[in-house]
C-alpha positions as CSV (number, residue, x, y, z in Angstrom):
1,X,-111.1,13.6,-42.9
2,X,-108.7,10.8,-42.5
3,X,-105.8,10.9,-39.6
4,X,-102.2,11.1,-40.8
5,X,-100.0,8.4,-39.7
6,X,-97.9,8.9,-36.5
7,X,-94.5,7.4,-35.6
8,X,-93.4,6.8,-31.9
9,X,-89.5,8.3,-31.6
10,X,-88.6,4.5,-30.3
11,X,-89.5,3.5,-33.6
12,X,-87.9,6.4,-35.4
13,X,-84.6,5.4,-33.0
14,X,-84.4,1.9,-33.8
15,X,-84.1,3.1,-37.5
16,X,-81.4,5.4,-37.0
17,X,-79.4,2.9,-35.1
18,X,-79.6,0.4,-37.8
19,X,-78.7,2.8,-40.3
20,X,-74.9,3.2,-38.4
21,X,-75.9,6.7,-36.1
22,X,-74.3,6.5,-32.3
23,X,-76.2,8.0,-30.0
24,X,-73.9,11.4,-29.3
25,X,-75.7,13.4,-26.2
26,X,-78.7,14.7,-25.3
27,X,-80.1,17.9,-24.6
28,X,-83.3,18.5,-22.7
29,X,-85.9,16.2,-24.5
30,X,-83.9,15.8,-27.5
31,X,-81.5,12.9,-28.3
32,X,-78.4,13.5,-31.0
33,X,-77.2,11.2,-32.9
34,X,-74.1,11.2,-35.0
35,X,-72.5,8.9,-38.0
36,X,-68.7,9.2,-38.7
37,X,-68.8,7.8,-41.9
38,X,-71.2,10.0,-43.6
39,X,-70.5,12.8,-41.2
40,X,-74.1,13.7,-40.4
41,X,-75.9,14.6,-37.4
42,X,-79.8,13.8,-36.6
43,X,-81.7,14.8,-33.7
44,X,-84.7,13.0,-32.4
45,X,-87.7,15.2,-30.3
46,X,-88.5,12.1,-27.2
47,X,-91.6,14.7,-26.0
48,X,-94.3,12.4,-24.6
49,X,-96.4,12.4,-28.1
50,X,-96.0,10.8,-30.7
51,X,-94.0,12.5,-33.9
52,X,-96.1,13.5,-37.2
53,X,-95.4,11.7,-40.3
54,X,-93.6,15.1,-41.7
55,X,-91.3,15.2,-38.6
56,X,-90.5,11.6,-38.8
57,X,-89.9,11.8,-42.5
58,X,-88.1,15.1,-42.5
59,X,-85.6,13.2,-39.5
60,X,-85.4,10.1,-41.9
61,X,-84.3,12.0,-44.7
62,X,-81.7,14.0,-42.6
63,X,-80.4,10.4,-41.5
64,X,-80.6,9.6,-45.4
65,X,-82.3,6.7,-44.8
66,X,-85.4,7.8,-46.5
């Protein structure tokens, strides 16, 4: 059975940076980020695995970057 992809939440981050998101606050393990212009918020899990392709996709579409 093949292994679906994983995504590290540095690589996620760099992403939502460079789609206009400024880091807002954090709250215990998980970063917030928020984008005046489109008025959206996006929050980021930094736990010490990596993120599953569904999570990283579900964030990126949040972010509408994906």
């Amino acid at each position: 059975m093949p292994k679906f992809p994983v995504y590290n939440p540095k690589d996620i981050e760099k992403l939502i940076l460079h789609g206009w998101f400024k880091f807002s606050r954090q709250k215990w393990s998980h970063r917030i980020y928020f984008n005046q212009v489109k008025n959206k918020t996006v929050i980021i899990p930094f736990h010490k695995k990596d993120l599953p392709i569904w999570t990283a996709k579900s964030i990126l579409r949040m972010a509408d970057i994906y």
